[in-house]
N, C-alpha and C positions, 0 to 999 in steps of 0.2 A: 851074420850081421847085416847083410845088404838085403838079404830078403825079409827081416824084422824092418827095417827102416823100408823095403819098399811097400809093404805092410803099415807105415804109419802117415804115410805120403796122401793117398786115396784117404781114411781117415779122417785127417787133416780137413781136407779140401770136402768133404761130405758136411763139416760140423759146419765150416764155414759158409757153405751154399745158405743150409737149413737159417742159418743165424740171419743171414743176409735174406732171404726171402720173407722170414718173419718183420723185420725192419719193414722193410717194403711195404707190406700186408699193415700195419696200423696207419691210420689215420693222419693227416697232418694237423695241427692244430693253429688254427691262425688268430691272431689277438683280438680280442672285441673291442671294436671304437670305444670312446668314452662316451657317458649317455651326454645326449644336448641339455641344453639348459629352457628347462622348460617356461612356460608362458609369463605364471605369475614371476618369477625371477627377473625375467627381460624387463616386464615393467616396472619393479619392485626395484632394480637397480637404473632404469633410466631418470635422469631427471626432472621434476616437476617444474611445469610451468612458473615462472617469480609472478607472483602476485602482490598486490598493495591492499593493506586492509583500512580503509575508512572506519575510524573507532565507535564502538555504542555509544551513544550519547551524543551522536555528533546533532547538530539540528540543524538544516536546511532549509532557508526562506522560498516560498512558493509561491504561485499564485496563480488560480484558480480558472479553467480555462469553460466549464460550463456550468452553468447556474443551476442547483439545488433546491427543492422546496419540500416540506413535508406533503403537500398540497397535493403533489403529482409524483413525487417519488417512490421506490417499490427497493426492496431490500434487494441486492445481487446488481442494481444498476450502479455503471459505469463510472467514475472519476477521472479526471484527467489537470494534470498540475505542469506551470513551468519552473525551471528553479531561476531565483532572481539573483545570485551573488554566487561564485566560483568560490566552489569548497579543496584546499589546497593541504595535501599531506607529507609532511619530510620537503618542500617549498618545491612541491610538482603539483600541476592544476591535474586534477583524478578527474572532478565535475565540474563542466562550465556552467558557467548563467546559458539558460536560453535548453537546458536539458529537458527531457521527458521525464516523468511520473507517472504513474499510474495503480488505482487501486479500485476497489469499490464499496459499495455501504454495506455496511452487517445489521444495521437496525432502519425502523424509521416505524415516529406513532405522531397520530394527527391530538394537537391539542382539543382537550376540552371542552366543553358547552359552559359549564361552570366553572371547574377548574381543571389544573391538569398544564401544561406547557409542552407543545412541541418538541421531538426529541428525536436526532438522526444520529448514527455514529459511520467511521468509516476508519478504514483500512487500507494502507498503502504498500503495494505488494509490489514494484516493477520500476528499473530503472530501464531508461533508453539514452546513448549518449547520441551526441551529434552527427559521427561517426559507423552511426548504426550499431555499436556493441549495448548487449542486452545483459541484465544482473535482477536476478532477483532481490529483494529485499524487505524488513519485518520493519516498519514506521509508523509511529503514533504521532498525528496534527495535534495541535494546541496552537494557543494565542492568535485565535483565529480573528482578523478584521474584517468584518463584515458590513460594517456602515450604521448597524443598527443593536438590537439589544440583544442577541445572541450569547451567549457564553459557552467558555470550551471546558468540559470537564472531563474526566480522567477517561483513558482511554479511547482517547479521539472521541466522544462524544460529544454533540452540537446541542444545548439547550437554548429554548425559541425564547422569547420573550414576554416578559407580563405584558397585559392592555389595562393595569390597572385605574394608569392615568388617565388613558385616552376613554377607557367606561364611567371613569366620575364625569366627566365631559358631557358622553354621551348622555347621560340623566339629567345632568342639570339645564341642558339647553332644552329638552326635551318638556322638561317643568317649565322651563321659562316661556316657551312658545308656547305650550299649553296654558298657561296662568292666564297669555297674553290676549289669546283665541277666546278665554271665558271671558274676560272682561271684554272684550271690543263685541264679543255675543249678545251679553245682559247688558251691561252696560254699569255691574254696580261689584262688589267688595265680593257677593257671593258668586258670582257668576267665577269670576278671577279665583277664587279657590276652588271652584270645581275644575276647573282646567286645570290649575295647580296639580291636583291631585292626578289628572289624567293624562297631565303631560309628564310626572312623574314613572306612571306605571308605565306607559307607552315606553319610555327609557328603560328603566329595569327589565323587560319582557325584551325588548330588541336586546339586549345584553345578554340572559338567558338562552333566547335561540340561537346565537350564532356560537360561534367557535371562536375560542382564543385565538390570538397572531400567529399561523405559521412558522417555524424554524426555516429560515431562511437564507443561503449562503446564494449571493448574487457570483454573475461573471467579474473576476476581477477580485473577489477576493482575497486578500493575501493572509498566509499561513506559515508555521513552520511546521516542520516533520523533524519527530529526533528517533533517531535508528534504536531499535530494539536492540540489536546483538550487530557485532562486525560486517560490514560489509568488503568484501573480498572483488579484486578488480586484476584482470590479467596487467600486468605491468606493460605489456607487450600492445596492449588496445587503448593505454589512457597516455598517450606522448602527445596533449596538449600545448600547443608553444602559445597562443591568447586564453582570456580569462571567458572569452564569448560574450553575447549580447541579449540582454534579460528584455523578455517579451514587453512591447511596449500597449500595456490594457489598462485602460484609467480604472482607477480605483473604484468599489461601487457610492454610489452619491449618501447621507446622512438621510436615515430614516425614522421616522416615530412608530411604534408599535400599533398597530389598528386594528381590530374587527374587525370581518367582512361587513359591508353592508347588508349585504342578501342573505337570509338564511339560507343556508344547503346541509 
């Protein structure tokens, strides 16, 4: 019996080396972090700046900081507007009076010999506040004062003016001086109708070579702008506490439509 049991003792102890050495012998296995949370998530869970949106349709009275003509304007040139009244949304000033605008022209055709009118348009693409915060923006002018015979039609387009009145004018004085030149020439009834006749033409021809009236938007004109689509303003850039101070530029003076004098 004791030499069977000393027989199972070594045994024993043999199984449990090997068993014990194979433990050993595998790997440890350590747990894998969990993954980070990657980019888009961080910012997809942070939150977005509060914004104020200024609604489509809002319209904004402006007024006009450099003068415009078909005469010498070129498509891609410059515009630049003040705003004249503090536009206020949820009873917070967002735009003062006294802000920047800016845009520029997308068309511009010089009037007629005979006929035809003067024709600019433009586009207002840019706010600047007092503060220096910048915002894009999509704005069509309309009801444009200009002082003179201008009209605003769709699409921010500037239509120049007839000289209808001012070329009956031109003829008739033109006859009259001439009628007047033939009679003080001859001295009799025929004399006065050939002038007649040649102070007529001389009117008509001066009215033919020149060019209808310019489209014309002087310094000081005042305009509105009505917003295309939303305009979006960080809430954080418009804590306005006054309503601001609208540019002080005299309005442009009352004009009558004219011809050039000079042909060009």
């Amino acid at each position: 019996m004791k030499a069977r049991y000393s027989l199972l003792v070594p045994a024993f102890l043999l199984v449990s080396s090997v068993a014990s050495a194979q433990s050993n012998s595998q790997p440890k296995l350590t747990p894998r972090p969990a993954p980070a949370a990657t980019t888009a998530a961080k910012s997809a869970a942070a939150p977005k700046p509060a914004s104020i949106d200024v609604p489509a349709g809002t319209r904004i009275p402006l007024v006009l900081e450099n003068a415009i003509s078909t005469r010498s304007a070129h498509v891609g040139d410059p515009v630049y507007f003040q705003t004249l009244y503090p536009i206020i949304v949820n009873g917070r000033i967002v735009i003062p009076a006294g802000s920047y605008m800016s845009g520029d022209l997308l068309s511009v055709k010089r009037p007629g010999r005979i006929k035809g009118r003067g024709e600019l348009s433009l586009k207002l693409t840019q706010l600047i506040l007092p503060n220096g915060y910048t915002a894009s923006l999509a704005g069509t002018p309309s009801d444009a004062g200009t002082g003179g015979g201008e009209q605003m039609g769709k699409e921010g387009e500037v239509k120049g003016p007839t000289s209808r009145a001012s070329d009956a004018g031109t003829i008739i004085r033109s006859t009259v001086y001439g009628a007047a030149i033939g009679a003080a020439a001859s001295g009799n009834v025929t004399g006065a109708r050939t002038g007649l006749g040649i102070g007529a033409a001389a009117g008509l021809l001066g009215v033919l070579l020149t060019r209808g009236p310019d489209a014309v938007l002087p310094r000081g004109t005042t305009m509105d702008v009505v917003l295309d689509r939303p305009l979006p303003l960080l809430a954080s850039r418009v804590n306005f506490k006054t309503p601001g101070r609208a540019p002080d530029l005299a309005g442009p003076p009352n004009r009558e439509a004219q011809r050039p004098s000079i042909p060009y």
